[in-house]
Structure formats: C-alpha cells, structure tokens
N, C-alpha and C positions, 0 to 999 in steps of 0.2 A: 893312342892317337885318335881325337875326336874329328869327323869330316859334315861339316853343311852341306846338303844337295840343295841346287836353289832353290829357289824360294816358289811355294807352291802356295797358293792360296785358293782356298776351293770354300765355297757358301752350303751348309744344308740346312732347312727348319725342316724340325722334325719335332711336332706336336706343341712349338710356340717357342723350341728350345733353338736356337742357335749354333750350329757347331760347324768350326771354321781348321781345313786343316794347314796349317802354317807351314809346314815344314820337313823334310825326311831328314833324321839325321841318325849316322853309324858312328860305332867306336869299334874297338877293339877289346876286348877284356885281356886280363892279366897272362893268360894262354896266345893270347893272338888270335882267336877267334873275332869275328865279325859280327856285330851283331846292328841290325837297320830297324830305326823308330820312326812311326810317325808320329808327329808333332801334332795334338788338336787341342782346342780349345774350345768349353760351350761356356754360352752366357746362358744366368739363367736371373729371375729377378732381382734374388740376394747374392748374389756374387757369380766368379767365373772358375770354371771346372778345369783346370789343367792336366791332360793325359798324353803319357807317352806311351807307343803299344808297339813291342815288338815287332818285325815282320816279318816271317818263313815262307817261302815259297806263296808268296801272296794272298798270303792269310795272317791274321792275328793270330798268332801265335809263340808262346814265352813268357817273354818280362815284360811288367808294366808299372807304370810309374805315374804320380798324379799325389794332386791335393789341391785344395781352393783359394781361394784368394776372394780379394774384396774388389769392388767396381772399377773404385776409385786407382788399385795397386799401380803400380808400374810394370808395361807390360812388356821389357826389356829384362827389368828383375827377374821378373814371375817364371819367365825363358831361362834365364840363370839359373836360380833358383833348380828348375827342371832340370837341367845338365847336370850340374850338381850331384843330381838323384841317382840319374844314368848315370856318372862315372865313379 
C-alpha cells in the first residue's frame, strides 16, 4: 500500500543547483514494514536529478532511489517513473 503526504514544496540553491522537495511519500514493503521517502528533485543545466531518500528517524537513512531525466520530460512521468522504483 503506497500513501502521498501532501504536498510539500520547499526551494534550496545550493551552488547554482536548484533542489525542490516535492513530496513525502511511504509504502509498505512485502513484510509490512513502513518505509517513508522524500521526494526531491534538482535541476541542473543538462537535465533534472530525481531522488528518493529514505527517512529514519529524521535522517537519511536506507534506500534510495534516483536517475535523470531531460528538461524537456514530463514531470508527472518522471514522478512515476519514481514510484515505480520504490515499489
């Protein structure tokens, strides 16, 4: 069972790099375990960085999830895409 938390969108430049975090979202794995990701995304000049990073006890920590995309992508796929990964 996959859950959305709302939708969070937060801005950081960080050395010209753009990183925007979209999203927390949990699943559940095959056990029934819990597991909670945030959602971010950088832009960087040749395309956009998509990661999802575990989160323990309010730290990065675990699984993580990512790969790039072009400018132009669709960035509802690209989200897909993502989930995808995580489940």
């Amino acid at each position: 069972m996959a859950h959305l938390w709302p939708l969070i969108r937060t801005k950081k430049i960080i050395m010209g790099v753009e990183r925007t975090v979209i999203v927390i979202y949990q699943v559940k794995d095959v056990d029934g375990e819990l597991h909670v990701f945030e959602i971010q995304k950088e832009i960087f000049p040749m395309g956009i960085k998509w990661v999802a990073n575990e989160i323990k006890n309010g730290e990065v920590e675990g699984y993580r999830f990512g790969f790039y995309s072009e400018l132009e992508d669709d960035p509802v796929e690209c989200l897909q895409k993502l989930y995808r990964k995580i489940n």
